[in-house]
C-alpha positions in Angstrom: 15.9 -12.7 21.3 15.2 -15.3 18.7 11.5 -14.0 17.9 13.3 -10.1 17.3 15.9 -11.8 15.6 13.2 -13.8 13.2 11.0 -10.3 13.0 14.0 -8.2 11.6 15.0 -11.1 9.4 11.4 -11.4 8.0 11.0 -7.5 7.7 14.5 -7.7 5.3 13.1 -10.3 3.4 9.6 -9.1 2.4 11.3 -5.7 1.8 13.9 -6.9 -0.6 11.7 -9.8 -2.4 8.1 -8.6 -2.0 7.5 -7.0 -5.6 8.4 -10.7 -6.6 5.6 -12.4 -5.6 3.6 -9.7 -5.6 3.7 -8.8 -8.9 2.3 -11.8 -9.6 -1.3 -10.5 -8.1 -1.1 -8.4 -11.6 -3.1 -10.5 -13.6 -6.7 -10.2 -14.7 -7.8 -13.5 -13.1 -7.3 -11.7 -9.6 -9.4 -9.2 -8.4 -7.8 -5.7 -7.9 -9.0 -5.1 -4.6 -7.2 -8.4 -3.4 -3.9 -7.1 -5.2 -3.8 -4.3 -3.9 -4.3 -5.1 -0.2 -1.5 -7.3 -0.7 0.8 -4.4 -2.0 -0.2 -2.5 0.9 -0.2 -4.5 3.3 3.3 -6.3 2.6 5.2 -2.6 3.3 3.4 -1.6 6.4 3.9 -5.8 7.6 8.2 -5.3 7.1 7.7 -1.6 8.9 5.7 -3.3 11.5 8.2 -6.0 12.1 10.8 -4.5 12.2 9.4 -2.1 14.7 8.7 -4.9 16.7 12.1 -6.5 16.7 14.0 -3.7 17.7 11.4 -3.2 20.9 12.2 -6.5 21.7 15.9 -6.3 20.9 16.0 -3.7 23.8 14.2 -5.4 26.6 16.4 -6.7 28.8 16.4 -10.8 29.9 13.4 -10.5 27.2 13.5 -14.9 27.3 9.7 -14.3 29.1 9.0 -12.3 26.3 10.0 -14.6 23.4 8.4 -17.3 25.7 9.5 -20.5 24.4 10.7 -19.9 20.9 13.2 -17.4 23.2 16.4 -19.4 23.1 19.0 -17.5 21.3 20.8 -15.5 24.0 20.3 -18.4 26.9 21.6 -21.1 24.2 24.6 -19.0 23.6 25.4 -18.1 27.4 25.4 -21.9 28.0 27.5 -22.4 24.9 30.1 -19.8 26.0 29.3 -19.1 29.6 28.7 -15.5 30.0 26.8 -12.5 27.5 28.9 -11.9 24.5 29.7 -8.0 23.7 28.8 -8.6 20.2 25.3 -8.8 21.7 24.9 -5.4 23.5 26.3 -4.2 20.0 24.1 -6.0 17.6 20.6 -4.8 20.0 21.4 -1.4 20.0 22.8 -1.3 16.4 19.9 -3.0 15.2 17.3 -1.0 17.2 19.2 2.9 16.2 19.0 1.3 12.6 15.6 0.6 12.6 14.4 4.1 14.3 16.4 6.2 12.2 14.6 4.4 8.8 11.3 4.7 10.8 11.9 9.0 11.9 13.0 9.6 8.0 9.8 7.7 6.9 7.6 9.7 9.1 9.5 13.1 8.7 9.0 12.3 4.8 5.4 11.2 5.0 4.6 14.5 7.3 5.9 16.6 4.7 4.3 14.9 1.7 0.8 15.6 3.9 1.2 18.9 4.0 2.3 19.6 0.7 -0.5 17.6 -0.5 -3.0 19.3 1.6 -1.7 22.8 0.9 -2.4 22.2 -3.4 -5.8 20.6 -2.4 -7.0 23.2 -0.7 -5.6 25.8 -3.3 -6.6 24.1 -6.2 -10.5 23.3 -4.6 -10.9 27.0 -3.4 -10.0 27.9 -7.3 -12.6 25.3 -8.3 -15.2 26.1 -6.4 -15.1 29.7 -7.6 -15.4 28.7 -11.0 -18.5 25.5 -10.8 -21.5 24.8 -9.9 -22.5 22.7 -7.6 -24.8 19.4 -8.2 -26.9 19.1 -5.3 -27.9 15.4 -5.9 -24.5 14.0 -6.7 -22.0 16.6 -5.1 -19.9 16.5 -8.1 -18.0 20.3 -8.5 -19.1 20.8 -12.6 -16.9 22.6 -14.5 -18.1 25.1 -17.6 -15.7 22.7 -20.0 -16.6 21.4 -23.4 -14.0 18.2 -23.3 -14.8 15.6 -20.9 -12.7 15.3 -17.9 -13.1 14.2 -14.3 -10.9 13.5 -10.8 -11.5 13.0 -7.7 -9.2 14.6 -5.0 -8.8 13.1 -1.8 -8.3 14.7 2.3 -10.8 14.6 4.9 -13.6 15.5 2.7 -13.0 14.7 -0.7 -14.6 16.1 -3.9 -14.9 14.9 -7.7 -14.3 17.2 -10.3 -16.1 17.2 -13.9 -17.1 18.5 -16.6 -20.2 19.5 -18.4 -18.7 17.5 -21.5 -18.9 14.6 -19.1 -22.8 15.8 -18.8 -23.3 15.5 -22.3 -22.4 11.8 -22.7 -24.6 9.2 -22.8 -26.0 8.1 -19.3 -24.6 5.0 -18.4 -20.9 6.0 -19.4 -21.7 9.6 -17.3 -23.1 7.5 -14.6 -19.4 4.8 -14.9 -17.1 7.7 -14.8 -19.4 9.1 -11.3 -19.4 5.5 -9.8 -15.1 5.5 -11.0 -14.1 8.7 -9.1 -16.9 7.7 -6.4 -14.8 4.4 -6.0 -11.6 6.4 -5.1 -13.2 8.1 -2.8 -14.6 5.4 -1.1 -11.8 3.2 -0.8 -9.5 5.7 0.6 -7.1 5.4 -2.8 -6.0 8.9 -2.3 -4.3 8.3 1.0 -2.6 4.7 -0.2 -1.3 5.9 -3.3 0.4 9.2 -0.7 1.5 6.0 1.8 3.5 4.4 -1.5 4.5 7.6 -2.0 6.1 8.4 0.8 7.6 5.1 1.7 9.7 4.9 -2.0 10.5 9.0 -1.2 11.4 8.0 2.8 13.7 4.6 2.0 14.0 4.7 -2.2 16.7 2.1 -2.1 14.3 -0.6 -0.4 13.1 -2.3 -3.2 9.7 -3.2 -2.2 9.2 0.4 -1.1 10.7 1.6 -4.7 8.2 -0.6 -6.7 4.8 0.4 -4.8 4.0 3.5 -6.2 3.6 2.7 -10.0 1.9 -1.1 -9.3 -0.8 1.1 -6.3 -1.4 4.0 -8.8 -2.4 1.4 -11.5 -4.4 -1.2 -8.9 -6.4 2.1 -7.4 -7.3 3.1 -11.2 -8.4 -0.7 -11.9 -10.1 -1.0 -7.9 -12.4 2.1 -9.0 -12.6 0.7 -13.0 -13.7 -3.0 -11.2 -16.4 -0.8 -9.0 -18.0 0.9 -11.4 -18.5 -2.2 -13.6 -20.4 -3.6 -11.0 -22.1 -0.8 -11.1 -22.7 0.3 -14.5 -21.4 -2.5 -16.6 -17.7 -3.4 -18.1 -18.7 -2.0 -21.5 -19.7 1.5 -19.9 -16.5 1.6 -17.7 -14.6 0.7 -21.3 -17.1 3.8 -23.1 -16.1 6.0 -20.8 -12.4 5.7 -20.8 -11.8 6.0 -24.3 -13.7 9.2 -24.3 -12.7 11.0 -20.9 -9.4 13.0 -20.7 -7.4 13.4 -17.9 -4.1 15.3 -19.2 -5.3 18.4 -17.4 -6.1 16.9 -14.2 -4.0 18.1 -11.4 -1.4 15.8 -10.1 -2.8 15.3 -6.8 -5.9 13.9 -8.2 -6.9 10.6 -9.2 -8.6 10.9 -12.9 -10.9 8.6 -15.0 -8.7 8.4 -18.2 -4.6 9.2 -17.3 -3.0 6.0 -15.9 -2.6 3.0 -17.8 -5.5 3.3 -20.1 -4.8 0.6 -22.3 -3.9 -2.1 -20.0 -7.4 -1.0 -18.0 -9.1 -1.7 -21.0 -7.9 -5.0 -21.8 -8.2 -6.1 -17.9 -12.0 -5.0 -18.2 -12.4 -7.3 -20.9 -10.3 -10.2 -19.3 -11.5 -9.7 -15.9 -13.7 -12.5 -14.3 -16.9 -11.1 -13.1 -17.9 -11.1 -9.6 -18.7 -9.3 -6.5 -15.7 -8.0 -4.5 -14.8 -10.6 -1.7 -13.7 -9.0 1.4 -12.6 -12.7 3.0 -10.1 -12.8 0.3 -8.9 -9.2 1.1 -8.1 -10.2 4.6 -6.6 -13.4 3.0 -4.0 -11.5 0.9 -3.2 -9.1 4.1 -2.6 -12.4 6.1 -0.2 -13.7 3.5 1.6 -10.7 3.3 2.7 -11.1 7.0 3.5 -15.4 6.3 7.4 -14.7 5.5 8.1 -12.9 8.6 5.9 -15.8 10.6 8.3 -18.1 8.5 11.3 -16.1 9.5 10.9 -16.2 13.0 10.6 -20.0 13.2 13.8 -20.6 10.6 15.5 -18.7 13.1 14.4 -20.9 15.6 15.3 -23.2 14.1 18.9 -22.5 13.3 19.1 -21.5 16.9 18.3 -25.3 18.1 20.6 -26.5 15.4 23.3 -24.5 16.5 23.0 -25.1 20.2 22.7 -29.0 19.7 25.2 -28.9 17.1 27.6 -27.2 19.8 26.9 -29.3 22.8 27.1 -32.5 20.5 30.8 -31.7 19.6 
């Protein structure tokens, strides 16, 4: 029981403190895709150990499970000399806690998905009445004298522009394509709906309650890092004080909504380089170190208590 015990523990700590230390990865020095794996990851890490610990609370005689870090209950039958109530009440407690914050999450998420999807398609099938397709670039273009341009995500998603994004020079034309080409890529559609839905699902979990405004800026400043690779920082910086994206639909990701001024100044504080997936995998391995250094305090603890019993 000690390892579902440590799991639950770790889950309640990187749900309460993450945006603490995480909120640290907003800073200019790291790169965006490394902060936002970590804000990602550190959600679905708590959901995931938590899950966890409440299978393994309800195995029964789980000590071959927990192998040897799997003390807890047969330190405290040799304490006391039998299986204590309390514990029949504290696995199943635990356990119905965790499945009924893990049923609202998915009933929430479900519903978000389908809302979602249903204003896509509506608002794509209006779209695609009204533009033109570019056959080289895909891009739905828009008979529109201001600049604007958004990506929407789903299965197959589209970008939206313009022709007042046609009409600007080519390399900020070609940052705000390789911005809303970034989105798409990276699957930011879908993370900033995961946020979403966890803050909607459990809003008084504080981790879960800070996601969605620190994703939705890190997915605009992911896409804004991409296309300066591609096209260069000062074009990324053109093209955001000249695109619009007030009439973009909600559901969409646009070039110029969120956090426009705090893009432009990370652009020009930004260290340059090429996008490190080692350190992504990093960040997503750190996010999961407090509930690795839950499970051995409590195994710790455990040892203390049992020695500290059979000393006295």
């Amino acid at each position: 029981m000690t390892i579902a015990i440590g799991l639950l523990a770790g889950a309640v700590v990187i749900a309460a403190f993450g945006q603490a230390y995480l909120r640290r990865l907003l800073n200019p020095r790291v790169r965006p895709g490394i902060a936002l794996a970590g804000w990602i990851a550190s959600p679905l890490v708590a959901i995931g150990a938590a899950i966890t610990g409440a299978v393994l609370l309800l195995i029964p005689n789980n000590g071959s499970v927990d192998g040897l870090l799997g003390m807890a209950r047969s330190c405290v039958n040799v304490v006391h000399g039998h299986t204590a109530a309390w514990e029949y009440v504290a696995r199943l407690g635990g356990a119905a806690l965790v499945a009924v914050a893990v049923l609202r999450l998915l009933v929430v998420a479900a519903g978000l998905v389908r809302k979602e999807a249903a204003l896509r398609r509506r608002h794509l099938t209006a779209v695609r009445l009204l533009s033109r397709r570019d056959p080289d670039s895909a891009v739905l273009w828009l008979d529109q004298a201001v600049p604007v341009a958004y990506s929407l995500g789903g299965r197959r998603g589209a970008i939206v522009a313009t022709s007042g994004v046609q009409h600007l020079d080519a390399e900020a034309r070609d940052a705000v394509l390789a911005h809303e080409r970034a989105h798409l890529a990276g699957r930011h559609h879908a993370l900033v709906l995961l946020a979403t839905a966890l803050a909607k699902g459990l809003p008084f979990v504080p981790l879960f309650r800070a996601a969605p405004p620190a994703v939705r800026v890190l997915v605009e400043l992911a896409a804004d890092a991409a296309a300066a690779r591609r096209c260069g920082a000062g074009s990324v910086r053109a093209a955001l004080r000249t695109v619009t994206g007030d009439v973009a639909p909600e559901t969409s990701l646009a070039m110029s909504r969120d956090s426009v001024q705090l893009r432009l100044h990370w652009l020009q504080a930004a260290r340059p380089g090429s996008r490190h997936r080692a350190s992504c995998v990093a960040a997503v391995f750190a996010s999961a170190s407090p509930a690795v250094v839950a499970v051995g305090a409590v195994a710790c603890l455990v040892l203390l208590y049992c020695f500290g019993v059979q000393g006295s």
